[in-house]
C-alpha positions in Angstrom: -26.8 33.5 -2.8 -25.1 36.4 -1.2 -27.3 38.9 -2.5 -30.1 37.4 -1.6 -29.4 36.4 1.9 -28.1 40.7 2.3 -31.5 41.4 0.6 -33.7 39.1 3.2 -31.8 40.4 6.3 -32.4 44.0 4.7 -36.5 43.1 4.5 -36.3 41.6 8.0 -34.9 45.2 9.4 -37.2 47.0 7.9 -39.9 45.3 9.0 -38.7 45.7 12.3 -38.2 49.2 12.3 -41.6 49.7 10.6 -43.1 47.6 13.3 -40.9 49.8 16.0 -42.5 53.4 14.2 -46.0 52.2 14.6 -48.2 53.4 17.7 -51.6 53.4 18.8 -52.8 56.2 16.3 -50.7 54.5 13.5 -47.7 54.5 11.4 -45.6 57.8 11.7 -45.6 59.3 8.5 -43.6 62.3 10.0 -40.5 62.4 8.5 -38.6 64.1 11.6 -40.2 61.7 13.7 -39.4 59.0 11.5 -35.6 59.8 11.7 -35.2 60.1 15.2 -37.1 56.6 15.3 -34.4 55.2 13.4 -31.4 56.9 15.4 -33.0 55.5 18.6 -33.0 51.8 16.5 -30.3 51.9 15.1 -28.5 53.2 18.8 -30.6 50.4 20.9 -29.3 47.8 18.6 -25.9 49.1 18.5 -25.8 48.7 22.8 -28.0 44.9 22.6 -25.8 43.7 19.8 -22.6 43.3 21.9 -25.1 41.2 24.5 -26.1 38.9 21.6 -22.9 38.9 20.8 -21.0 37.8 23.8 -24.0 35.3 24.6 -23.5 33.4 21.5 -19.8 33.5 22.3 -20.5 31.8 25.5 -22.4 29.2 24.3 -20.4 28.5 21.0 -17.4 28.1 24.1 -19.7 25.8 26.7 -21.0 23.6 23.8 -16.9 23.0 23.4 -15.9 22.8 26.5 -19.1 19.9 26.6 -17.7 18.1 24.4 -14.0 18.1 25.3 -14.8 17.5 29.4 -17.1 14.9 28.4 -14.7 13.2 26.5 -11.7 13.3 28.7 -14.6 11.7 31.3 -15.0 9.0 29.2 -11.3 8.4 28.7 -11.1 8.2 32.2 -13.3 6.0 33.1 -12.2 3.3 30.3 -8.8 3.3 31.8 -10.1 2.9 34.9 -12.4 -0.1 33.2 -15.5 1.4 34.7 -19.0 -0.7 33.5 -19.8 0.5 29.9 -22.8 1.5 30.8 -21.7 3.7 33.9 -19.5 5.4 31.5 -21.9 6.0 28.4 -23.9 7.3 30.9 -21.4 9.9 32.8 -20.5 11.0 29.2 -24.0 12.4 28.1 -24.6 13.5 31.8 -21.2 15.3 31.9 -22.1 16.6 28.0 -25.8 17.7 28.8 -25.0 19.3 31.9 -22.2 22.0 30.5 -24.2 22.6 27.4 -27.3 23.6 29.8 -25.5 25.2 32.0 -23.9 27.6 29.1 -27.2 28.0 27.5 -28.3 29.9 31.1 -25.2 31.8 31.1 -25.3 33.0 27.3 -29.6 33.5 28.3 -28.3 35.8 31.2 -26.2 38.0 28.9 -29.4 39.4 27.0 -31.5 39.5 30.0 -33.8 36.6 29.1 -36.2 35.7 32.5 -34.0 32.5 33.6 -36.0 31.6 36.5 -39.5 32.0 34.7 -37.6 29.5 32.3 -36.6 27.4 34.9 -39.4 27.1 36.3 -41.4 26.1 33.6 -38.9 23.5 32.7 -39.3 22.2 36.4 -42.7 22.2 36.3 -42.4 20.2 33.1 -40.4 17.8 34.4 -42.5 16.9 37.0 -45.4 16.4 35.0 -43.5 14.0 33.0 -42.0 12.3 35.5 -45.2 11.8 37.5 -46.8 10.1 33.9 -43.8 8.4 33.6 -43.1 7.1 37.0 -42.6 3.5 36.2 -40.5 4.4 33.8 -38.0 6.8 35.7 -38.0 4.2 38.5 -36.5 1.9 36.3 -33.9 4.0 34.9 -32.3 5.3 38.3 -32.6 1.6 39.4 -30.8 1.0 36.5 -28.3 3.8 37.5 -27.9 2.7 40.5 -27.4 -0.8 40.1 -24.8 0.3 37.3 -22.8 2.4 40.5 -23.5 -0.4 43.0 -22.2 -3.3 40.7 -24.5 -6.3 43.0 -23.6 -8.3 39.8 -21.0 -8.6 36.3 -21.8 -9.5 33.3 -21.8 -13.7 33.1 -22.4 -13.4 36.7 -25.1 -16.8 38.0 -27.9 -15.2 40.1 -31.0 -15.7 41.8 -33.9 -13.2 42.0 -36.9 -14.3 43.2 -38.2 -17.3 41.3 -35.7 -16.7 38.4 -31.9 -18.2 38.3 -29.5 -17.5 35.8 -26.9 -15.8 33.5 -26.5 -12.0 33.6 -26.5 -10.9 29.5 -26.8 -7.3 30.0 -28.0 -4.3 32.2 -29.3 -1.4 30.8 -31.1 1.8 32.1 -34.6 -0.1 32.2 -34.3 -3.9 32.2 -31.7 -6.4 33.6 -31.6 -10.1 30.9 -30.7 -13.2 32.0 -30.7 -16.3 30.6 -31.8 -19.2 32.9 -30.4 -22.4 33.4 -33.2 -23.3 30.6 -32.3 -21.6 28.1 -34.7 -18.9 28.0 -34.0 -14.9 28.2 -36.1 -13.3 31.0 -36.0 -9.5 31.5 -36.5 -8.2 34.6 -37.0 -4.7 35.4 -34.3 -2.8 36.7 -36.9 -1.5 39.7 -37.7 -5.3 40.9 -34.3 -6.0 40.8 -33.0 -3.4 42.6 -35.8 -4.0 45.5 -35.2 -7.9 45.6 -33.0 -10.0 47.3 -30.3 -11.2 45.2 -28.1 -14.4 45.2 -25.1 -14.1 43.6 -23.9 -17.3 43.1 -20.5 -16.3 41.1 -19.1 -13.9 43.8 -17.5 -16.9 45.5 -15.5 -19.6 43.6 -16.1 -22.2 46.3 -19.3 -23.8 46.9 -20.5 -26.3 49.7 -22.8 -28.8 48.5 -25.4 -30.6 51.2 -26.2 -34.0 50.0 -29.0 -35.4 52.4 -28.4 -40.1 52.6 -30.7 -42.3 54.6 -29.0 -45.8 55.6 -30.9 -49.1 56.7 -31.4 -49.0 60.9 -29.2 -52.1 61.1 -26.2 -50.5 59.8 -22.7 -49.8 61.4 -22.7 -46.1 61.5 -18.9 -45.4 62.0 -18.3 -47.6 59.1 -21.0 -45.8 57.0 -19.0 -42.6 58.0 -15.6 -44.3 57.1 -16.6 -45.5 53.5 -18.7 -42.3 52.4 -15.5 -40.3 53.3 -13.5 -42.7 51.5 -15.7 -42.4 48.7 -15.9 -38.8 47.5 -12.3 -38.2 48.8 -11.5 -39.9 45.4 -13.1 -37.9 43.6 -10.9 -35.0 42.0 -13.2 -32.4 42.0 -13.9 -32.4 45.6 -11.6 -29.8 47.4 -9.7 -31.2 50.5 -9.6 -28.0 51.8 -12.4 -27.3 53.8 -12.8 -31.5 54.1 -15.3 -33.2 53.7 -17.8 -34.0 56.9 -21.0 -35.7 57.8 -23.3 -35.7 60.7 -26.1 -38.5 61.1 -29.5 -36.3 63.1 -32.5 -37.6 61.9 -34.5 -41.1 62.8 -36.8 -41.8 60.2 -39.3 -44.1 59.2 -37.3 -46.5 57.5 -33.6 -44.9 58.0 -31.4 -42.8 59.7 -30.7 -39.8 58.0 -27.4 -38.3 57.6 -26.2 -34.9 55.7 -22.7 -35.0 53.6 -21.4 -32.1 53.3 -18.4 -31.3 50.5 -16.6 -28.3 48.9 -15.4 -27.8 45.1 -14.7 -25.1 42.8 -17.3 -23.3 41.0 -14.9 -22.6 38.2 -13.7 -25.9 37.3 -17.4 -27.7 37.9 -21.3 -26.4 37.6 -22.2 -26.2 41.4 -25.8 -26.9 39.8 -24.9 -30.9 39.0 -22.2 -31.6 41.5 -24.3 -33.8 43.2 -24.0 -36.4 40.2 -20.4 -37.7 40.3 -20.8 -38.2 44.0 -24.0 -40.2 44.0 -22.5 -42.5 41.8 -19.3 -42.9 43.9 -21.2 -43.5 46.9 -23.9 -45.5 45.5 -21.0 -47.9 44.3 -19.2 -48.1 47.6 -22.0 -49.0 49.4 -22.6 -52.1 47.2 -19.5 -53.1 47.8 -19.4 -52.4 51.4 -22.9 -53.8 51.9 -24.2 -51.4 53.2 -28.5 -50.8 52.2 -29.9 -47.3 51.5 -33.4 -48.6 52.0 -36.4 -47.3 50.6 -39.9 -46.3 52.0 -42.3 -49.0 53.3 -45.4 -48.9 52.3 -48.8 -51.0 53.2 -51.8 -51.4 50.8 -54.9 -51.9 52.3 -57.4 -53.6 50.2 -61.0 -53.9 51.5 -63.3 -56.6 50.5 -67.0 -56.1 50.5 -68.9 -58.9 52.9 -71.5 -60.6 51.6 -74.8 -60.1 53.8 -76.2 -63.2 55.5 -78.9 -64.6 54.2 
């Protein structure tokens, strides 16, 4: 295996020194002419292999030093409890970033045109980046909703139309799963541009329950029993307490808005209303007091008969 590795490396310099000997008019056949062709070689590649040298040196060092920053990054950030995906993606960032900048350096040594390089690669990038716009505006959405944190994972939202459970965020898409039971992904670019409700960020919740009474009713003693009523109730906090103001006159009651406080960790803000209902709907039997419902008139019209 030895031999013929030395053999092919021994092919590959000749060839190259052939190639070197060669000149408009031809090959040299001169042997004179010949020798001093291979002292010059030989002497060039004695002064460019200490560049190739110390340039693979360098990067042999920066793809280390890559891997061991990148890593000690990524420690740091896990102590820390930094969002997985914030630091999966500082890791490959941190990684990337030394390797290229050690490839330029080690480039530099053997006096490879870095900013013709450069350049290209800029020019590349933009090329892709303009065919790929969508795409690249979702992924630094997705970065920067990573750094921002508007949301954690199990978090209930709203955004736009859609409310539910945050399942994951990645560099393109944001899942949730809505209150129905499906998974909706959204992408990360929407999200980042649209008003979010975070319904998870505070632990206490004020619920508006809009009542209608009969007109004939005693208003301070509607006020005294509903209190009464869903200060029973365990779930509702006393702390804010309850109120309720009466403000509109409708058609066929006055209108009156109860307004409570729980716990969104202890009960689903999303059916709080139901225990209450049912409280209040059973003092008010007993109380005697009517929530009435809407009038309505049918008008039936009869044809007439034409006179004879």
């Amino acid at each position: 295996m030895k031999r013929n590795s030395f053999r092919g490396a021994f092919v590959l310099l000749t060839a190259v020194f052939l190639t070197s000997c060669a000149t408009e008019e031809g090959v040299i056949t001169d042997p004179a002419l010949i020798q001093n062709s291979l002292a010059l070689w030989f002497a060039n590649l004695l002064l460019f292999l200490p560049r190739i040298i110390a340039a693979m040196v360098l990067f042999v060092i920066a793809l280390y030093m890559a891997g061991l920053v990148s890593r000690i990054v990524r420690r740091i950030l896990e102590k820390r409890r930094v969002d997985p995906g914030i630091t999966l993606f500082a890791f490959y960032v941190t990684r990337l970033g030394i390797a290229i900048f050690g490839a330029i350096w080690a480039l530099k040594q053997v006096n490879f045109d870095v900013t013709a390089f450069l350049a290209g690669l800029g020019i590349l990038g933009f090329t892709i980046g303009f065919a790929l716009q969508d795409i690249s505006q979702n992924v630094i959405a997705g970065f920067l909703l990573l750094i921002q944190k508007p949301f954690e994972m199990g978090d209930m939202i709203e955004i736009e139309e859609y409310t539910g459970a945050v399942k994951s965020v990645d560099l393109r898409s944001t899942e949730l799963e809505t209150l129905d039971g499906h998974n909706v992904l959204i992408p990360n670019a929407k999200v980042f541009t649209t008003p979010i409700t975070n319904f998870s960020r505070q632990a206490i919740w004020r619920i508006n329950l809009p009542i209608g009474v009969a007109y004939d009713s005693d208003l301070e003693h509607v006020q005294r029993v509903t209190l009464q009523a869903i200060q029973t109730l365990p779930d509702v906090l006393d702390t804010p307490a309850p109120t309720l103001f009466f403000h509109t006159f409708n058609d066929s009651s006055i209108d009156f808005t109860l307004q409570y406080w729980i716990d969104g960790r202890i009960i689903n803000p999303f059916t709080a209303t139901h225990p209450v209902i049912i409280v209040i709907q059973k003092a008010y039997q007993r109380e005697g007091i009517e929530i009435p419902y809407p009038i309505q008139t049918e008008i039936q019209a009869f044809p007439v008969k034409p006179k004879a």
